[in-house]
C-alpha positions in Angstrom: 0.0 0.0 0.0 1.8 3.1 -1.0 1.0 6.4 1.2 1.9 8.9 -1.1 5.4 10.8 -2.2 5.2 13.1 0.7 7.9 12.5 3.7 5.6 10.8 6.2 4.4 8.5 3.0 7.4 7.5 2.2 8.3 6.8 6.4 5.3 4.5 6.2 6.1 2.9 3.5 9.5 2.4 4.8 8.1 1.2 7.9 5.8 -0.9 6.6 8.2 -2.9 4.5 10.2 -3.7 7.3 7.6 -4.2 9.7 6.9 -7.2 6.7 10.0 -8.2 6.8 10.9 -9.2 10.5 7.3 -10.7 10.6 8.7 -13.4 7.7 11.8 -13.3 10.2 9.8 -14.2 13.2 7.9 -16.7 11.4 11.4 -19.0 10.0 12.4 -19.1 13.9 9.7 -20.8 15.1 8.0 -24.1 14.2 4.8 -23.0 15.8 4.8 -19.9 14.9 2.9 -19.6 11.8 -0.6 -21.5 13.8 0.9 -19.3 16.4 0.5 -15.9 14.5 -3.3 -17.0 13.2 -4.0 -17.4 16.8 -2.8 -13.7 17.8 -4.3 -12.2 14.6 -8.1 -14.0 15.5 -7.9 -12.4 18.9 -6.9 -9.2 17.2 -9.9 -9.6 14.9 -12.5 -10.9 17.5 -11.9 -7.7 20.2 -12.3 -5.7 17.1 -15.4 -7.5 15.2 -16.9 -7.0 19.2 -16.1 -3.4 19.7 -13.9 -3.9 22.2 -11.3 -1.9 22.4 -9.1 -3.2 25.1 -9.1 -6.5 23.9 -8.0 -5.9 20.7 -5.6 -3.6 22.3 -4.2 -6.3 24.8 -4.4 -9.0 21.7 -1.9 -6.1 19.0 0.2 -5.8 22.2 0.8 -9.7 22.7 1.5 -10.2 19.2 3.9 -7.6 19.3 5.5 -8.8 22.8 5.7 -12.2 21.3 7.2 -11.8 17.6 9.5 -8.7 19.5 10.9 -12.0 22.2 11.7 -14.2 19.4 13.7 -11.7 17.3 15.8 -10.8 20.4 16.4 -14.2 21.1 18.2 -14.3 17.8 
């Protein structure tokens, strides 16, 4: 998804490639993690799909927490 040729477009597209990029990273570190990921996205999409807020904001943060733990790990 392209944002646009202005600076904060092309930040976000920036961004956005890497943010694609360590999730493919994440992914080839774990065996689980793929089934794994599904899982953290549905939760994302259920709190959403309910309206609540908070849960989809505690599901975005686990993700995050998780796939951020198994890229430091290395």
């Amino acid at each position: 998804m392209a944002a646009g040729n202005s600076v904060l477009g092309r930040l976000y597209d920036s961004l956005c490639a890497r943010h694609v990029l360590l999730g493919v990273v994440a992914l080839q570190r774990s065996a689980t993690r793929r089934q794994d990921v599904l899982s953290e996205h549905q939760a994302i999409v259920d709190g959403l799909a309910s309206g609540d807020a908070a849960a989809a904001e505690a599901a975005i943060l686990r993700h995050l927490d998780t796939t951020g733990s198994i890229l430091m790990k290395g």
